[in-house]
C-alpha positions in Angstrom: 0.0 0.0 0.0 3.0 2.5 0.8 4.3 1.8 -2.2 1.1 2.2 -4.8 0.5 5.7 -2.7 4.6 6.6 -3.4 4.0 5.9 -6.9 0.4 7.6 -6.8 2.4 10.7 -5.6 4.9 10.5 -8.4 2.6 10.2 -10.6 1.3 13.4 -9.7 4.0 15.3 -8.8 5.2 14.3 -12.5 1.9 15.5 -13.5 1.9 18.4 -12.2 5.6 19.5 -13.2 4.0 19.0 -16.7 1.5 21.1 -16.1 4.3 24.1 -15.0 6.3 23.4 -17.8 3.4 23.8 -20.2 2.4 26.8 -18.5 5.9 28.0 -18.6 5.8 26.9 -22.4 3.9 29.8 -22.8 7.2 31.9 -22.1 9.4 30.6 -24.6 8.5 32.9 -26.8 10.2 35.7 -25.2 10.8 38.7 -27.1 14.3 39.9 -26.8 14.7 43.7 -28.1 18.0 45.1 -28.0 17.1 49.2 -28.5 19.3 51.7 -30.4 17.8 54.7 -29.1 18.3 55.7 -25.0 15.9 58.6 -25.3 13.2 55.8 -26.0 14.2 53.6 -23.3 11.3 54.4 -20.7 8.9 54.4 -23.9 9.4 51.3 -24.4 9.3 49.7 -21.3 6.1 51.1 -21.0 4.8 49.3 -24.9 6.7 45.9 -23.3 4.5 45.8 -20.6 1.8 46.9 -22.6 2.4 44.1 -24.7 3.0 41.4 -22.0 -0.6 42.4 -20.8 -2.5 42.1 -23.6 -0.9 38.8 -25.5 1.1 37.1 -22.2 4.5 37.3 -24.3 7.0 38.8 -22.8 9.4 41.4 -24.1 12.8 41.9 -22.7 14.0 45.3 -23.6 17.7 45.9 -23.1 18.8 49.8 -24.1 22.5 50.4 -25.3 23.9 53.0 -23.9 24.8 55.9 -26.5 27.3 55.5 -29.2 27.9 51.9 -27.9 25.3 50.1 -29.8 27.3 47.9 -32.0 29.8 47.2 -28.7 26.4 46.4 -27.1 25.5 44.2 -30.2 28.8 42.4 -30.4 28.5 41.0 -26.7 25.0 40.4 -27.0 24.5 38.4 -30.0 27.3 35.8 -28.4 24.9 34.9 -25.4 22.7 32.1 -25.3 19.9 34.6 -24.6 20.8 36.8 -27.5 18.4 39.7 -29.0 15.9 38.3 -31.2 15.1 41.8 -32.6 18.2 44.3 -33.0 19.0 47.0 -35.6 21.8 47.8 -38.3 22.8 51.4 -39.7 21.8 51.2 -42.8 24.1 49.3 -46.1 27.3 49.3 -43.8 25.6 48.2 -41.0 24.3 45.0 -42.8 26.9 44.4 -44.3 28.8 43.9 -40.8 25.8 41.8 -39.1 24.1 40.1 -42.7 24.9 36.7 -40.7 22.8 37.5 -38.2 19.5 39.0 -40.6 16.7 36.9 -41.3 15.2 37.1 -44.5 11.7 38.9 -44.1 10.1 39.4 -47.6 6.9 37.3 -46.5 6.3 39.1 -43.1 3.6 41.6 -42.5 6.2 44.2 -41.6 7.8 44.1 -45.0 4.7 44.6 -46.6 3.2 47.6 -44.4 6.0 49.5 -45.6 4.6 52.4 -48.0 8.2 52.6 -50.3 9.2 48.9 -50.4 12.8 50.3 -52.1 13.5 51.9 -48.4 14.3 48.3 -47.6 17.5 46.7 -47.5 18.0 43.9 -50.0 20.2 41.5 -51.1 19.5 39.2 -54.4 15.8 38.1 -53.4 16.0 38.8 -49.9 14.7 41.5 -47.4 16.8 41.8 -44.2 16.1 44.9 -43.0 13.1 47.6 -42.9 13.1 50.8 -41.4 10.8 51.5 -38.5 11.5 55.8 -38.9 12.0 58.6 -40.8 13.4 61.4 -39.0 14.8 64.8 -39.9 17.8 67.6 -38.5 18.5 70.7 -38.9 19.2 74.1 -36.7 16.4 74.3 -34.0 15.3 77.7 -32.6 13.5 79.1 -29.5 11.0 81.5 -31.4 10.2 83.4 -28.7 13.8 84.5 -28.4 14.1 85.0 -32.0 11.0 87.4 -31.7 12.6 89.4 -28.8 15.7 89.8 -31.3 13.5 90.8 -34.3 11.9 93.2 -32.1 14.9 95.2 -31.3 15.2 98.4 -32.5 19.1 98.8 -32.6 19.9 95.8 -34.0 22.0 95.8 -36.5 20.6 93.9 -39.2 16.9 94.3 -41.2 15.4 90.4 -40.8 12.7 90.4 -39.1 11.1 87.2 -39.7 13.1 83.5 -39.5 11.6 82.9 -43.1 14.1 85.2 -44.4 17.0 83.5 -42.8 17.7 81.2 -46.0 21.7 80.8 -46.6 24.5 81.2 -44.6 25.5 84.7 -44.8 22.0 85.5 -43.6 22.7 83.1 -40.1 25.8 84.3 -39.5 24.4 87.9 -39.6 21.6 87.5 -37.2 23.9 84.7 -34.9 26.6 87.4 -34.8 23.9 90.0 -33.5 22.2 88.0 -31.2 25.3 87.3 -29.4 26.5 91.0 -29.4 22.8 91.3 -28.0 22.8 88.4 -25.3 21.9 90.5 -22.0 18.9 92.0 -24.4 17.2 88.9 -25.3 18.2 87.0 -21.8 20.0 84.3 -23.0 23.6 83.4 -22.0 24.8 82.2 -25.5 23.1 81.7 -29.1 23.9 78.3 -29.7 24.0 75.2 -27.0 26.9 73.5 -26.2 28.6 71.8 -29.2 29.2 68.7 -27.3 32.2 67.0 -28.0 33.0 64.8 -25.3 33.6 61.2 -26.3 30.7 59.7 -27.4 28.7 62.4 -27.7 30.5 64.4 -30.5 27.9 62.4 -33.2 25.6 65.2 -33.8 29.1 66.9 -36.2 31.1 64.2 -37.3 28.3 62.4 -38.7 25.3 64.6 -38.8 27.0 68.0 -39.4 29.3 66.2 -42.2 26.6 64.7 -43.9 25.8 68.5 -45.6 29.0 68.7 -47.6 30.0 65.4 -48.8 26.1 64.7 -49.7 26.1 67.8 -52.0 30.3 66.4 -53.0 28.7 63.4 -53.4 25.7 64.5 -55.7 28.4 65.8 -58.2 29.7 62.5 -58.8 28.2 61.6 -61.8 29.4 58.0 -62.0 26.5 57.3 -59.9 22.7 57.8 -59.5 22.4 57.8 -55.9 24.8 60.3 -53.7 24.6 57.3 -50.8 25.9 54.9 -53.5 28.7 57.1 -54.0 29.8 57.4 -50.9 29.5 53.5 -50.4 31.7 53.1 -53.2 34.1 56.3 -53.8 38.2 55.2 -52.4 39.3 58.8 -52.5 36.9 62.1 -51.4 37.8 65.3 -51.9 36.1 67.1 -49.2 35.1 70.0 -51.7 33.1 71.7 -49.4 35.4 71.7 -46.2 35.2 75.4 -45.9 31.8 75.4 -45.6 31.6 72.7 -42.4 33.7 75.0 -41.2 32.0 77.6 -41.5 28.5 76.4 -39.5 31.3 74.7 -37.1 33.1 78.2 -36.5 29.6 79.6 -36.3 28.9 77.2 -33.5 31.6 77.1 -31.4 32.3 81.2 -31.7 28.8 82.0 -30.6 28.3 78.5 -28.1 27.1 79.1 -24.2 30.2 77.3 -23.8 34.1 78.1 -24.2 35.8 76.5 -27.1 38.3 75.3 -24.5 35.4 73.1 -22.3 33.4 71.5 -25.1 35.4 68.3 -24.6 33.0 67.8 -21.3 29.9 68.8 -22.8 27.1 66.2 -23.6 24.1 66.2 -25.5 22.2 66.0 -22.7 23.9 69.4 -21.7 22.9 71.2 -24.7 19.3 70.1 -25.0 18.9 71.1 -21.0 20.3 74.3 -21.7 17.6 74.9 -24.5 15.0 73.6 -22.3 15.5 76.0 -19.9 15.5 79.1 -22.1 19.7 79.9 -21.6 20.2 79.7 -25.6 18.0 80.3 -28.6 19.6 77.3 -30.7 20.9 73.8 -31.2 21.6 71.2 -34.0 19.6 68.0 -33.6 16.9 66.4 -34.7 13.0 65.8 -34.1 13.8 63.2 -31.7 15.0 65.8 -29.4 11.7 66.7 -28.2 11.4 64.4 -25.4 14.1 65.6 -24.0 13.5 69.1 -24.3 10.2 68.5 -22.6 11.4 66.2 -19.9 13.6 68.4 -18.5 12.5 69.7 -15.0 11.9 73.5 -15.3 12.1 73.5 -19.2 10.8 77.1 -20.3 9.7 76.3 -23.9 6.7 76.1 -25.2 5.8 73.6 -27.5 4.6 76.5 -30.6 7.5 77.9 -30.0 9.8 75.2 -31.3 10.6 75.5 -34.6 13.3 74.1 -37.2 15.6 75.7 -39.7 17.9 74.2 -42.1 21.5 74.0 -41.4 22.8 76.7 -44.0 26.6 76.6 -44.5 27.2 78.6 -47.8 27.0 76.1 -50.6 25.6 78.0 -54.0 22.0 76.9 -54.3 21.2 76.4 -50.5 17.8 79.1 -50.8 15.8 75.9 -51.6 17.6 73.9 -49.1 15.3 71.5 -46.6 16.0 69.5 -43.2 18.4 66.7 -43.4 16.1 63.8 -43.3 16.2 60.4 -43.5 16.9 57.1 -41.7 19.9 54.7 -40.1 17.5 52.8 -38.2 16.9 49.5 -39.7 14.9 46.4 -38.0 16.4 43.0 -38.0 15.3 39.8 -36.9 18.1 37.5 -35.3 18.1 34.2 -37.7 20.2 32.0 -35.1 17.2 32.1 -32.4 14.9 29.5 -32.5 11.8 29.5 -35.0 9.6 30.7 -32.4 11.5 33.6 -31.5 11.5 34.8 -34.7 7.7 34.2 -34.9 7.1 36.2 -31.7 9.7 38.8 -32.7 7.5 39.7 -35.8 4.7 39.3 -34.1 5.1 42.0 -32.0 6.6 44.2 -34.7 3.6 43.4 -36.5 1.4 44.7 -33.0 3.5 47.5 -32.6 3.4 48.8 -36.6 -0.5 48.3 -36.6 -2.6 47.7 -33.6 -4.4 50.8 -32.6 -2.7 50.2 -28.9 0.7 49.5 -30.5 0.8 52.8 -33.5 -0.8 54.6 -30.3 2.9 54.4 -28.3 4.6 54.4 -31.7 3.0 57.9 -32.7 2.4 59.5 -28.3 5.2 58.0 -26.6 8.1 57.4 -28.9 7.1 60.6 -31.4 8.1 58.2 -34.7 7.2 59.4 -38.2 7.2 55.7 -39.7 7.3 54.6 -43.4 4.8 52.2 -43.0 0.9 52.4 -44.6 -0.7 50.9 -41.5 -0.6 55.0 -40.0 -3.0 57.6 -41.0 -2.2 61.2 -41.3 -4.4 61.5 -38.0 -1.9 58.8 -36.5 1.5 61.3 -37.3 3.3 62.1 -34.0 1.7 65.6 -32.3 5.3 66.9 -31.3 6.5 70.1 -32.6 9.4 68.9 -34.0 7.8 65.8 -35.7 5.3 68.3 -37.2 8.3 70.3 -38.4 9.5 67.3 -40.5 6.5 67.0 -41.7 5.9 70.3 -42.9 9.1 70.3 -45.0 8.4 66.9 -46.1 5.6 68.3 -47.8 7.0 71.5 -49.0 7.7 71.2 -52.3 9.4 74.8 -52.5 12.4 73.0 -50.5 14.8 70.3 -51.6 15.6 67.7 -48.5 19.5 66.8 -47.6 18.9 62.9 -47.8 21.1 60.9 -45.0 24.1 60.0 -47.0 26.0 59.2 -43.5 24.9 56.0 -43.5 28.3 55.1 -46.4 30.4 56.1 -44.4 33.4 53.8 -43.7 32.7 53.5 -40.2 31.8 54.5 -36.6 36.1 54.0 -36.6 36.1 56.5 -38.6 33.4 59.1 -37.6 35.1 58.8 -34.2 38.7 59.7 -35.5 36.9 62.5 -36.5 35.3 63.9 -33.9 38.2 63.7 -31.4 40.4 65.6 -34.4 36.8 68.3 -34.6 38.0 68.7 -30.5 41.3 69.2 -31.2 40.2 72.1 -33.6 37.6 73.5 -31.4 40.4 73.7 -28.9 43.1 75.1 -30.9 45.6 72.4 -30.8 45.1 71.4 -34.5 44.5 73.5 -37.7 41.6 73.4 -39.9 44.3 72.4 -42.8 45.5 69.3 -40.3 41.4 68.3 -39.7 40.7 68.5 -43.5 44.0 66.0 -44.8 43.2 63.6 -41.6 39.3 63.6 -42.7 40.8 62.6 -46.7 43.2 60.2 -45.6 41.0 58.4 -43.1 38.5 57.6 -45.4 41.2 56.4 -48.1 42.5 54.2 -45.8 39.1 52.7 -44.3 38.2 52.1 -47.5 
C-alpha cells in the first residue's frame, strides 16, 4: 500500500511538473529587443509591458547606452539569450551583421512598408526595414528669435526667421544675437557643441553629412549620392570650408568656451535649450522628449521651430532639413523558429494595432514609413510636425542621410576627437581636412 500511494504521488508530482512546464511553455517565446535609441528607453518599457498584458508574451528590452550600440550588439548576440530583434545602420551596418538578418520578404512588416525600395536587400531577400523617418536641422527658441526681431538697434533688417535662408544671412543674425545676449536674456546663441567622447555624433556624422552629400551628388558616375559614398576610395572634401563655417559659427557664438566643449554632452545642450539659456541647437526631431522632460524647461511647444543648417554652398535658398533614416529592423536568424515568430509578431502589434501605432505615434514621437498610419496617427510633437511640414513643401529640396556610407563609426570617431582638437586650438583646420581625406582612403 506504501508503495502504490509513493507511486500515486509521483505520478502526480510528474503530473503536475508537466503542467508548470506547459504553463511555462507559454514563455518561450520571449521577445528579446535590443534598442538603439536611450531617449526611447522608458517608452518602451512602457509598450513591453503593454504588450505582456494584452498577449502574455513577454518582451525583454535591453537599451545600449549611446554611441555603444554595436559594442552592445557584439557582446549580446554571443549569449545564449541573445536579442531576437536588434538593428543595423543602414548598407554598412548589414553588411557587418548580414549573418545574423533573417530574410523577411513574407512578413507583414515588410509589406506595411509604404516605399518597399527603403528596404534593405540583397538578391531576393529583405533583411532589414526601417521602423522611422526622422529629420535635422538648426532648432530655434521663437520666442527668443521674436525678442531679437523686435529690437530696435539691431543691427541687421530680418525680421522674420523665413528670411533667414543661406549662410551669410545666419551668421548675420547669430553674430547680432550674441552681441545682443543681456537684451534677449539668453547666455549664449547656440547650445553646447558637445564633443565629449561619445557624444560628439551630432558633427562628425550629422554635421558632415551636408558637404559630402552635396560632393557626393556631383559625382556623376552614380545615381544615388549614398551609392557614391558607399563606393568612392578617395573624397575630396570640396566643401570643407563650408563645415567650417557652421562649425566656427557654432563654437564662436556656443554658451560654452571652445576650451570646455570636450565635457559637454548632449544631454547638456538640450537642457540648456530647455531651460531658455540659448536660442539654438543642432539635432533632430527626436530631441523633443528631452526638451520637454527636462525639469523647469521654459519652452513652449509653438515655439519650437526648425531651420535648415545653412553653410554657404551655391543653391542652398531651396535647401530643406536633413532627413532620413539609419535605423533599420532586424530579426536575429540563429534564435529558435519561435523567436523569430514572436519577434515579428510583436513588430507586426506594434506597426499596426491601434494600442501598439498609439505608443509608436504618443510616446516614442516616430514618423514611420509604414501604410498601417494615418495622417491622424502622425506624432503631435513640434518637432515631428516640423519634418513633416518640410516633407511636404515642395518649395524646398531635403539633404537625404548619406551618413549611412560612411566607412565606419572608426572612422566618424577619429573625426570627432580631431573636430575637439580644432575646437580647442591644438590642431588647424588644414591638419582636420588632410586627416578627414586620408581616413576615409584608408578605411576604404
Amino acid at each position: 500500500m506504501k508503495k502504490k500511494v509513493t507511486a500515486l504521488l509521483l505520478v502526480i508530482v510528474v503530473i503536475c511538473m508537466s503542467i508548470s512546464l506547459t504553463a511555462c511553455g507559454k514563455k518561450k517565446s520571449q521577445v528579446y529587443f535590443l534598442n538603439f535609441k536611450p531617449e526611447a528607453a522608458n517608452a518602451y518599457k512602457e509598450i513591453a509591458a503593454a504588450y505582456e498584458k494584452e498577449t502574455g508574451i513577454s518582451v525583454k528590452v535591453v537599451t545600449a547606452a549611446a554611441n555603444t550600440y554595436e559594442q552592445t550588439l557584439k557582446s549580446e548576440i554571443a549569449k545564449s539569450d541573445a536579442p531576437t530583434i536588434f538593428q543595423v545602420n543602414g548598407p554598412i551596418g548589414y553588411n557587418e551583421w548580414k549573418d545574423y538578418c533573417l530574410d523577411i520578404k513574407d512578413s507583414k512588416l515588410y509589406s506595411y512598408l509604404s516605399d518597399d525600395t527603403l528596404a534593405i536587400k540583397e538578391d531576393d531577400g529583405v533583411y532589414a526595414v526601417p521602423y522611422v523617418v526622422e529629420g535635422y536641422g538648426i532648432i530655434y527658441n521663437d520666442a527668443i528669435m521674436q525678442r531679437y526681431f523686435a529690437l530696435p538697434e539691431k543691427k541687421t533688417d530680418i525680421t522674420s526667421t523665413d528670411e533667414i535662408n543661406s549662410f551669410d544671412t545666419l551668421k548675420a543674425v547669430v553674430g547680432d544675437m550674441t552681441a545682443n545676449l543681456s537684451k534677449l536674456g539668453i547666455e549664449g546663441v547656440f547650445a553646447s557643441t558637445s564633443l565629449s567622447s561619445g557624444e560628439d555624433w551630432r558633427w562628425q556624422t550629422h554635421l558632415l553629412n551636408v558637404p559630402l552629400y552635396y560632393e557626393f551628388s556631383e559625382n556623376t558616375d552614380y545615381d544615388d549620392p549614398t551609392l557614391a559614398g558607399l563606393n568612392l576610395k578617395d573624397i575630396e572634401f570640396k566643401y570643407h570650408q563650408n563645415f567650417e563655417n557652421i562649425f566656427d559659427l557654432y563654437i564662436n557664438n556656443s554658451i560654452t568656451e571652445k576650451t570646455l566643449l570636450g565635457s559637454k554632452s548632449t544631454a547638456d545642450s538640450m537642457a540648456e535649450f530647455a531651460l531658455g539659456k540659448v536660442a539654438m541647437v543642432q539635432n533632430g526631431n527626436w530631441a523633443w522628449s528631452q526638451i520637454s522632460d527636462v525639469e523647469g524647461n521654459t519652452v513652449k511647444a509653438n515655439d519650437i521651430k526648425f531651420m535648415p543648417i545653412y553653410t554657404g554652398i551655391d543653391g542652398e535658398k531651396g535647401q530643406g532639413l536633413c532627413i532620413g533614416t539609419e535605423n533599420y529592423i532586424a530579426i536575429n536568424k540563429n534564435v529558435t523558429q519561435e523567436q523569430q515568430k514572436a519577434s515579428l509578431d510583436f513588430l507586426d502589434w506594434l506597426f499596426s494595432s491601434t494600442t501598439g501605432k498609439d505608443f509608436v505615434t504618443n510616446k516614442l514621437d516616430y514618423i514611420t514609413p509604414f501604410n498601417t498610419f494615418t495622417e491622424d496617427e502622425l506624432p503631435n510633437d513640434p518637432l515631428a510636425k516640423e519634418v513633416v511640414r518640410y516633407m511636404n513643401d515642395d518649395s524646398v529640396k531635403t539633404v537625404p542621410w548619406i551618413f549611412t556610407s560612411f566607412p565606419s563609426e572608426e572612422f566618424k570617431s577619429h573625426i570627432g576627437s580631431y573636430l575637439l582638437d580644432y575646437a580647442q586650438g591644438t590642431r588647424k583646420w588644414d591638419e582636420f581636412k588632410k586627416e578627414l581625406i586620408n581616413k576615409w582612403k584608408s578605411e576604404r
